[in-house]
Structures are given as structure tokens and as C-alpha cells.
C-alpha positions in Angstrom: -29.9 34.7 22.4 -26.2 35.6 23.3 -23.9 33.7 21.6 -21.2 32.6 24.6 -18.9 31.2 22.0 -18.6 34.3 20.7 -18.7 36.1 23.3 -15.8 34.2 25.0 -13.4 34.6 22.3 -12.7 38.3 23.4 -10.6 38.8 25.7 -11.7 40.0 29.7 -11.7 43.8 30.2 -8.6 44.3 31.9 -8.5 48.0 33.6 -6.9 50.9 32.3 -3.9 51.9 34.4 -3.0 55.7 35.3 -1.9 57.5 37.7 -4.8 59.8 39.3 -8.3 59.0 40.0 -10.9 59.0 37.1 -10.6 62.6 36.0 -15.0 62.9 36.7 -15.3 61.2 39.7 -17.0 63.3 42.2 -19.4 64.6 39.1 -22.8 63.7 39.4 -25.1 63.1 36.1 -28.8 62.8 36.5 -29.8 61.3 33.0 -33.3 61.8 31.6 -31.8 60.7 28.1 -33.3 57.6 25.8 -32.6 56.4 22.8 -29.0 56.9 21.2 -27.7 60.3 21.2 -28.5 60.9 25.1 -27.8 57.9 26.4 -24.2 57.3 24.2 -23.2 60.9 26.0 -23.6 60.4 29.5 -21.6 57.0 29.2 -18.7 58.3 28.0 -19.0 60.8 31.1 -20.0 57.4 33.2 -16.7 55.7 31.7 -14.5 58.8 33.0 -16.0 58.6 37.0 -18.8 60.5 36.6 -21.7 59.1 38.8 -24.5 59.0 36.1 -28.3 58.1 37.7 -30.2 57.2 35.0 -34.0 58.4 35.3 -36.4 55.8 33.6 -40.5 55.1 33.6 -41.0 52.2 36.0 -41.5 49.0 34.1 -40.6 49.9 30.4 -37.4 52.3 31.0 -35.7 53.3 27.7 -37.3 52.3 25.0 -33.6 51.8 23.6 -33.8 48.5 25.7 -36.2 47.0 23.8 -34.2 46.8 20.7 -33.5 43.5 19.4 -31.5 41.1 20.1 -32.4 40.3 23.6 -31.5 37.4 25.3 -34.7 35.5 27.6 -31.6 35.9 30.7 -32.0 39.5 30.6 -35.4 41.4 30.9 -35.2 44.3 29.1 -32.0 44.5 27.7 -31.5 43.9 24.4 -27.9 44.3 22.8 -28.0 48.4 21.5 -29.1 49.0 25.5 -26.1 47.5 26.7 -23.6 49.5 24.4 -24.6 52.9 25.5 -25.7 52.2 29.1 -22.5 50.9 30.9 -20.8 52.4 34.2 -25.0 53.7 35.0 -27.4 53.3 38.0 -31.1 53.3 37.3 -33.8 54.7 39.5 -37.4 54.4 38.0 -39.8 57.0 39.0 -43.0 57.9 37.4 -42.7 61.7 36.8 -46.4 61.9 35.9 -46.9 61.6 40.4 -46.6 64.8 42.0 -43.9 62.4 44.7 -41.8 61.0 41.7 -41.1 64.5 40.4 -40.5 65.7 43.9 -38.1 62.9 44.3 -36.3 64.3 40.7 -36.2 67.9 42.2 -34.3 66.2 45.3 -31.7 64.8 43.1 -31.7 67.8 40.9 -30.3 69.7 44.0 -27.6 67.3 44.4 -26.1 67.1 40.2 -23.8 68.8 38.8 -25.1 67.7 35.2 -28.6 67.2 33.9 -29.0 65.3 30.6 -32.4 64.9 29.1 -33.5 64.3 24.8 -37.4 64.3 25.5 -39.5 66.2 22.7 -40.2 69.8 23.5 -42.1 70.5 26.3 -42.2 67.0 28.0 -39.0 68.6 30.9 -42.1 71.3 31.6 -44.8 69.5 32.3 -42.9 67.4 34.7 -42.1 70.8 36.3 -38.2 69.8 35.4 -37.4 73.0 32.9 -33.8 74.7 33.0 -35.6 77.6 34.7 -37.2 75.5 37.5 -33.7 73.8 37.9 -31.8 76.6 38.0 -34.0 78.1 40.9 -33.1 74.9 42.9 -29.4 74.2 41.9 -28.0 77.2 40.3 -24.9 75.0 39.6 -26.4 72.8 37.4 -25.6 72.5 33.8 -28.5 71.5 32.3 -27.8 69.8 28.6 -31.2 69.8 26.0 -30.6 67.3 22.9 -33.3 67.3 20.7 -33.9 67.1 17.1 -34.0 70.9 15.7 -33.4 73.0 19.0 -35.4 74.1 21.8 -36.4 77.7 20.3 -38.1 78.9 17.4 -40.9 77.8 14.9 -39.4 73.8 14.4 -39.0 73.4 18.5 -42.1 71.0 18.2 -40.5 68.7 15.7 -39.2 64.9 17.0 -36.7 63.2 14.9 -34.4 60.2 14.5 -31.0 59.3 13.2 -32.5 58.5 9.5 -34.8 61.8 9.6 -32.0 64.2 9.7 -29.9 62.3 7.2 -32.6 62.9 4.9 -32.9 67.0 5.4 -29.4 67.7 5.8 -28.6 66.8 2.5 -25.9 64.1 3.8 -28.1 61.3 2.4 -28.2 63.0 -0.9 -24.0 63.1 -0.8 -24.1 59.2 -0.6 -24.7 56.3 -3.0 -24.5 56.2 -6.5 -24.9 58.4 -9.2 -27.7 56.5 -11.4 -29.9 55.7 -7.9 -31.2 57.6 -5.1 -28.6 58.8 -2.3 -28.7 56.0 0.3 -28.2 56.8 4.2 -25.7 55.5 6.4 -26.8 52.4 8.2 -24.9 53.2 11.2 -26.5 56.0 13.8 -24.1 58.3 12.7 -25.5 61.7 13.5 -26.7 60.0 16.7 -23.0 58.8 17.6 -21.7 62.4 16.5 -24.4 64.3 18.4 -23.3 62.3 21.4 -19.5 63.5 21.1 -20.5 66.9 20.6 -22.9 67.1 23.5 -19.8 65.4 26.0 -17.9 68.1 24.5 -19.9 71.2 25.8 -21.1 69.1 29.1 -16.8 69.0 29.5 -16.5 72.9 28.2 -19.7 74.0 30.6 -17.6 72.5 33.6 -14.7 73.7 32.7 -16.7 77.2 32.6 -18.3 76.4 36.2 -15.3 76.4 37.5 -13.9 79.6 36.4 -17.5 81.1 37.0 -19.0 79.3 40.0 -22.2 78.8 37.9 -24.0 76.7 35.5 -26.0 77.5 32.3 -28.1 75.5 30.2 -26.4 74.0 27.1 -28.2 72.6 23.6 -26.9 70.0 21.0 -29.3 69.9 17.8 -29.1 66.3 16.0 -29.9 68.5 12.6 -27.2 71.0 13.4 -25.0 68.0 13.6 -25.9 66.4 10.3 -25.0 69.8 8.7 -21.9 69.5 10.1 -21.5 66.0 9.0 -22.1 66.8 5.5 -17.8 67.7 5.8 -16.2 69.9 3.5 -18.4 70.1 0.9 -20.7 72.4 2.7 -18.3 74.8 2.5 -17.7 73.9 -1.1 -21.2 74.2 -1.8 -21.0 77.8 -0.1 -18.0 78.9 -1.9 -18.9 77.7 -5.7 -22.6 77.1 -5.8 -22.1 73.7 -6.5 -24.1 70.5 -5.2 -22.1 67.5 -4.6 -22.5 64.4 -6.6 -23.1 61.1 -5.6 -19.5 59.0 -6.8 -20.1 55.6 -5.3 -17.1 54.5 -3.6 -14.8 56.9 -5.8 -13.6 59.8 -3.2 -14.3 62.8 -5.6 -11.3 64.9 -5.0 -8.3 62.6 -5.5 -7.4 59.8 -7.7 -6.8 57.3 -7.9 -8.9 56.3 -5.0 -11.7 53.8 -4.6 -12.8 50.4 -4.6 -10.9 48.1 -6.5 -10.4 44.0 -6.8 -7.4 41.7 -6.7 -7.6 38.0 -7.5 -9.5 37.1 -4.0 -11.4 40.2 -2.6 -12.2 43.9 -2.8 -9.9 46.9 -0.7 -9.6 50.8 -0.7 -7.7 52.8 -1.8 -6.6 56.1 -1.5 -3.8 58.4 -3.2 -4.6 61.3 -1.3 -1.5 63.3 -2.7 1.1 63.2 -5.8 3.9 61.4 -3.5 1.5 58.6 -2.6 0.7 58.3 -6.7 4.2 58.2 -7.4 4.7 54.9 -4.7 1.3 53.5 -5.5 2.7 53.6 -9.5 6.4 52.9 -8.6 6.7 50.6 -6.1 3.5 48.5 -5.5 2.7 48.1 -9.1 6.1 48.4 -10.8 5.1 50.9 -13.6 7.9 53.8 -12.7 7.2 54.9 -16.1 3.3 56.0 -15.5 4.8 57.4 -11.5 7.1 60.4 -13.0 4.3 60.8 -16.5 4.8 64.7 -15.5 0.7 65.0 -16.8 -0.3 62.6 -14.2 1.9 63.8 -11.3 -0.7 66.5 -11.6 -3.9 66.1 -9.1 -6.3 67.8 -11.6 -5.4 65.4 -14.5 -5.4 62.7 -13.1 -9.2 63.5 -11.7 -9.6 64.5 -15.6 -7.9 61.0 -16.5 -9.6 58.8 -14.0 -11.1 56.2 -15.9 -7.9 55.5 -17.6 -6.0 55.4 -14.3 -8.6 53.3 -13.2 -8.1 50.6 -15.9 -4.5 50.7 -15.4 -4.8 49.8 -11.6 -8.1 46.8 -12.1 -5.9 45.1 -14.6 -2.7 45.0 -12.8 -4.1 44.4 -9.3 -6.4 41.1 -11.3 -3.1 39.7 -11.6 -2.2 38.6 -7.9 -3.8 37.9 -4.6 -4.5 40.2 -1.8 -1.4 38.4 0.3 0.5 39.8 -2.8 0.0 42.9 -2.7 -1.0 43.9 1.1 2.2 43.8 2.0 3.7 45.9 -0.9 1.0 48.6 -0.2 2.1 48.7 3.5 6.0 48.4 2.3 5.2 51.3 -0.3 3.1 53.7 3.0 -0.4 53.3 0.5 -3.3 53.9 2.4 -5.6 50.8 1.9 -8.2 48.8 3.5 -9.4 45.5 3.0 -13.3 45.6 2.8 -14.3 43.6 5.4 -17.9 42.5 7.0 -18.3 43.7 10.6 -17.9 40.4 12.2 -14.7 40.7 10.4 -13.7 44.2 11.3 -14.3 43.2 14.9 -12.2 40.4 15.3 -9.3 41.8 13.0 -5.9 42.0 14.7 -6.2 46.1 14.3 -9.2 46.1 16.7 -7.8 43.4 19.1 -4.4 44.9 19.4 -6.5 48.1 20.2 -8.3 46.3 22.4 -11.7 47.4 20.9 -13.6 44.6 21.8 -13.3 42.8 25.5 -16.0 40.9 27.5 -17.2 41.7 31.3 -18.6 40.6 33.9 -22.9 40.5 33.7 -25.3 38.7 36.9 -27.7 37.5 34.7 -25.3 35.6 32.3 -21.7 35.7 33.1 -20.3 38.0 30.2 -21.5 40.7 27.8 -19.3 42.1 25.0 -18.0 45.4 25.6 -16.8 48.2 23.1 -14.5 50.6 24.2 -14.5 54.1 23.4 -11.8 55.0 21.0 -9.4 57.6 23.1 -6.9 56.7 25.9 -5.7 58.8 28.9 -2.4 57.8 29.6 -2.8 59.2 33.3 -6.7 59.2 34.3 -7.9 56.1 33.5 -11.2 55.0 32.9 -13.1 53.5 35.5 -13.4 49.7 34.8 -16.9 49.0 33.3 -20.3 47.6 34.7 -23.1 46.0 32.5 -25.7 48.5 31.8 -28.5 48.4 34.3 -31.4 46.7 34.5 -35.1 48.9 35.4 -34.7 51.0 38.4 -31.8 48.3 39.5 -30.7 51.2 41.8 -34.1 53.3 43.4 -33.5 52.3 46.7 -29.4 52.7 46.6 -29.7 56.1 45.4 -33.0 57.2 47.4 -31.2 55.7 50.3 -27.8 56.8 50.1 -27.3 60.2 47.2 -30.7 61.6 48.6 -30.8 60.6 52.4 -34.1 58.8 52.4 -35.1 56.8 55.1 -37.0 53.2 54.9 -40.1 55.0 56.2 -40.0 57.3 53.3 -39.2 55.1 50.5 -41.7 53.3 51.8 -44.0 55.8 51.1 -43.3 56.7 47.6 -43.0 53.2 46.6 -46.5 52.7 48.0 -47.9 56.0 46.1 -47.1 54.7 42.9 -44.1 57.2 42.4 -41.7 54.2 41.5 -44.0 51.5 39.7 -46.6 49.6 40.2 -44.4 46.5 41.5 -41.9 48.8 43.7 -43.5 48.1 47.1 -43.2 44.4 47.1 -39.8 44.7 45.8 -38.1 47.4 47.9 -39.7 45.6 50.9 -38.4 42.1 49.6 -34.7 44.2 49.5 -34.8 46.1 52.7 -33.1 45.1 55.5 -34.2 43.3 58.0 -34.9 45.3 62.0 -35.1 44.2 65.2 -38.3 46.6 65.6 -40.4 45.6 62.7 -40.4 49.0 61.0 -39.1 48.9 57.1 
């Protein structure tokens, strides 16, 4: 159940201010995307202006809107649905009916973006390929994300978040060194794969409009967990050597890592010699270890660690965090408190940001909203809807994007193209005429 207490101690999404329209308005997205990866891509095209249809199966949608926790308000859309859906409309068609994938081919001919992350093959059957596309809107940039690309002998292969984690040899960099690597809780290579596939939908129009054409486009979630891995990949390439699991220890500088005042735990990290020197001289007092001419030296001090280490523990033991926070931000030491994510969200960083804000939902007043993390100071986002609910928008975008008449969305409602419940409903919405007819 949504928690309206908490919800109402955000503050109301207030709209970004610029000075031109939306810099993607007048782009149309037609999104055959589920799950993270997808859906988290077209929304930050949606969030810019972009006019994003979102394609789902009548009556079950994504399954991403199934994900708990739902509140009873809502049907079918649970809390991880609402944070990649927002700015959408939804049109449920059945693409296994010869009419619903006629329908799709209508609204292919009018995007200038298609999005889809089915498994391999799925695009074909519904006679919705890059090929068949192309032949109707050679225009169209048509964006594949799947799990290890669209050619060659692991085409076939679904995965998840966790899965490529595990093969790219990130989940192996993290943890501990006595334990099996851990992986990252968060969808990470989801959230990145996302970011990179907005990226090339942004470079592919950027291209149209030198060119005049569109081209198909791929994103691999693998690829993107190699990529992850950082820096040590090309470590690994250069010297041979596998990276070791360090905990919370960042294995190329010290000191940096977790440590403990009198209260709670915070990062650190002495990324270079001059931040040392501060962290030594003017946080903890102890000029004499600061200008040690062995330990002004990155590679000793990794060699020294544990000793630094000590140093640091037993000082910091001494005093509460409101001693020292401010004498790490007085001294320019990069730190972080460690913080739950309750915490982290309500933290004065994230509301001066304004990371979190609430807006505006039918069903139950407001929804929390997360903001994506870049500004434009002069092309605004558009202000944001609540994600939609199942096919919320058929008859808007039948209607109005595709020209159909009542007669004809009739039609296909009653030939099972939009769901098994889309006849009574579209004739419950229609208007009402003087001559009987739909």
C-alpha cells in the first residue's frame, strides 16, 4: 500500500523552466520494450517531448507492472512500473491477430523511433523485423536491446540484470576477498544499458538528419556489463592480471575505505598525495605523518595500508561524526556518510537537487517521482505524468496519431485485436451521436 505520509513529505514537481520547447517534441517512439532496460530508455526520451506509445498485451501489459509493491488503488501498477513508465501512452493490442499487427504496421509508418527488448525472433513472427519496417518507414530507427546481440551463435540467449553480472566477470570484482563475489542489488547493467541505448537513439537522429534515413541500432546488456567492469578491464588486458575482490577498500589509492567514528560508518577516499596531506594535516592534526616523504608516495602507502589504516580507526574512534564532517568538508576530503536508502533519499543533497518530488496520479492523488539526474538549462523537460495504466490510451492514439474512425475501432476491438474486454470499454468511452452509429 502507498504510504501517503511518505509520500507527502516530498515536495510537488514543480516544472523545469527554459527557454524553447522540449528539445524531442514532435518525435514519435513506438515502444515494444518490458522490463527495465527498454522501458527506462524510452522515458528519458518521453521526459525530453518525445511522444512515446507504449505497445503492451491486452490485460497483463509489462510484466514490469507486476512487481511488488502495488497498491489495491492501482491495477497493475506496482512501484518499479511507475519509475520507468512516466510521460507514456499505452495502447494494448494483441500482436498474435493478423488486425493488431496491422494496427502496429499503421503506427510504424508514422514513428520516428521503434524500441523493442523481446527475445530473438519474437519482432519476426509478429511480422515487425527491422527489414519489414524499413520497407514501410524507411525513416525509422529501429533500436534492438537484448541480452547478447541479435547476430551470431548466442542470438537465442534471454537474460536479466543478475545473469550478466555473473558472466561479465563484474560480480567476481565485488565483495570480499575470503567469500564469493557478490552482485550489485541495484539493476545496474539494466540502468546503464538504458543510458547507452538513449544515447545511440539521440546519435541515430542526429545521423537522420544529416542522412534523411534511418538504420537499425543494437545495445547488448552483456556488452554493457563488460563495460561496467571499468578500468580494470583494461588493466586486466594490459598486465594479465585478475582483479581481487577488496571489500570496501578502493584498491588503487589509500587510504580509502570504510571507516568508523564514535556514532556511524563513512567513506573515504584520498584519491591523490594533496588530499593525504589535508586528510593527515588538517582533519586529523598529525602534520608530522602529512609531509613523512615515504608516505607522500601513492605506492607506499598502498604497500603501508594496514598501518595507515590503524592510524586513521584510532583517531577517527575518538570523536563523533558532527566532529569531524565538518573538518573533512573544511579540509576538501572526499567522504560520505553510509547511509540507508530511506536515508539517502530524504538527505538535504537529494532535496536541494530536487531528486525526489511527488505528482499528480487519478487513482490516488500522488506518486513519488525520481528525476533523472541532468538539467537543460534551456530545453526543459516536459512536466511528468504517472505512468499508464493497460491500453489507457488505444482509442486516443487509434483515433487521433492513426486516423481511425469509431466504425473501425469498433471493429478491431470486436476481433479480439485489443483484448478480450476492449469492446465494452471503448463503447462505454466513445462519444455519444445523434445517429446511433459508434
Amino acid at each position: 500500500m502507498l504510504k501517503a505520509e511518505l509520500v507527502e513529505s516530498f515536495p510537488i514537481h514543480e516544472a523545469d523552466t527554459g527557454t524553447s520547447a522540449p528539445p524531442l517534441a514532435g518525435v514519435t517512439v513506438l515502444d515494444f520494450t518490458h522490463f527495465v532496460a527498454g522501458p527506462f530508455a524510452t522515458m528519458m526520451l518521453a521526459d525530453y517531448g518525445a511522444d512515446v506509445i507504449k505497445v503492451e498485451t491486452p490485460g497483463k501489459g509489462d510484466d514490469m507492472r507486476h512487481y511488488p509493491p502495488h497498491d489495491p488503488r492501482i491495477e497493475a501498477q506496482g512501484g518499479p512500473y511507475l519509475w520507468t513508465n512516466r510521460n507514456k501512452r499505452s495502447v494494448a493490442l494483441d500482436l498474435k491477430t493478423p488486425e493488431a499487427q496491422a494496427a502496429a504496421r499503421d503506427l510504424v509508418a508514422k514513428a520516428d523511433i521503434l524500441m523493442e527488448n523481446f527475445k530473438t525472433g519474437v519482432m519476426n513472427r509478429f511480422g515487425l523485423d527491422y527489414a519489414s519496417c524499413r520497407a514501410i518507414n524507411p525513416r525509422l530507427i529501429y533500436i534492438s536491446v537484448s541480452a547478447y546481440g541479435r547476430e551470431g551463435s548466442f542470438a537465442d540467449r534471454g537474460g536479466f540484470d543478475p545473469i550478466v553480472q555473473a558472466e561479465s566477470g563484474f560480480m567476481s570484482m565485488n565483495g570480499y576477498p575470503d567469500r564469493e563475489g557478490v552482485r550489485a542489488s541495484s539493476s545496474v547493467m539494466d540502468i546503464a544499458a538504458a543510458m547507452m541505448t538513449s544515447n545511440a537513439a539521440l546519435l541515430a537522429l542526429r545521423a537522420r538528419d544529416q542522412t534523411g534515413m534511418g538504420q537499425y541500432v543494437e545495445t547488448a546488456l552483456f556488452h554493457t556489463a563488460l563495460l561496467m567492469t571499468g578500468f580494470p578491464a583494461m588493466q586486466y588486458l594490459f598486465g594479465g592480471e585478475e582483479p581481487k575482490r577488496t571489500g570496501n577498500d578502493a584498491p588503487a589509492t589509500a587510504p580509502s575505505g570504510l571507516f568508523h567514528c564514535q556514532d556511524r560508518a563513512f567513506m573515504l577516499n584520498s584519491g591523490n598525495s594533496r588530499i593525504f596531506e589535508r586528510l593527515l594535516r588538517d582533519v586529523l592534526d598529525r602534520p608530522d605523518l602529512a609531509s613523512d616523504p615515504e608516505l607522500l608516495d601513492r605506492n607506499t602507502r598502498l604497500k603501508q595500508r594496514k598501518r595507515i589504516d590503524g592510524i586513521l580507526h584510532e583517531a577517527f574512534m575518538a570523536q563523533p561524526w558532527s566532529y569531524w564532517k565538518p573538518r573533512l568538508r573544511a579540509a576538501s576530503v572526499p567522504y560520505g556518510e553510509v547511509r540507508s536508502l530511506g536515508e539517502a533519499l530524504a538527505s538535504p543533497e537529494a532535496r536541494e537537487r530536487k531528486v525526489v518530488t511527488r505528482i499528480a496520479h487519478p487513482k490516488v492523488g500522488w506518486i513519488p517521482n525520481m528525476s533523472l539526474p541532468f538539467r537543460l538549462s534551456a530545453t526543459p523537460a516536459v512536466a511528468p505524468t504517472a505512468a499508464p495504466a493497460i491500453g489507457e490510451h488505444t482509442r486516443e492514439v487509434l483515433a487521433q496519431t492513426l486516423g481511425y474512425d469509431d466504425a473501425r475501432i469498433s471493429a478491431l476491438a470486436h476481433s479480439g485485436a485489443l483484448g478480450a474486454k476492449a469492446a465494452a470499454d471503448l463503447w462505454s468511452q466513445a462519444p455519444s451521436n445523434t445517429d446511433g452509429s459508434m
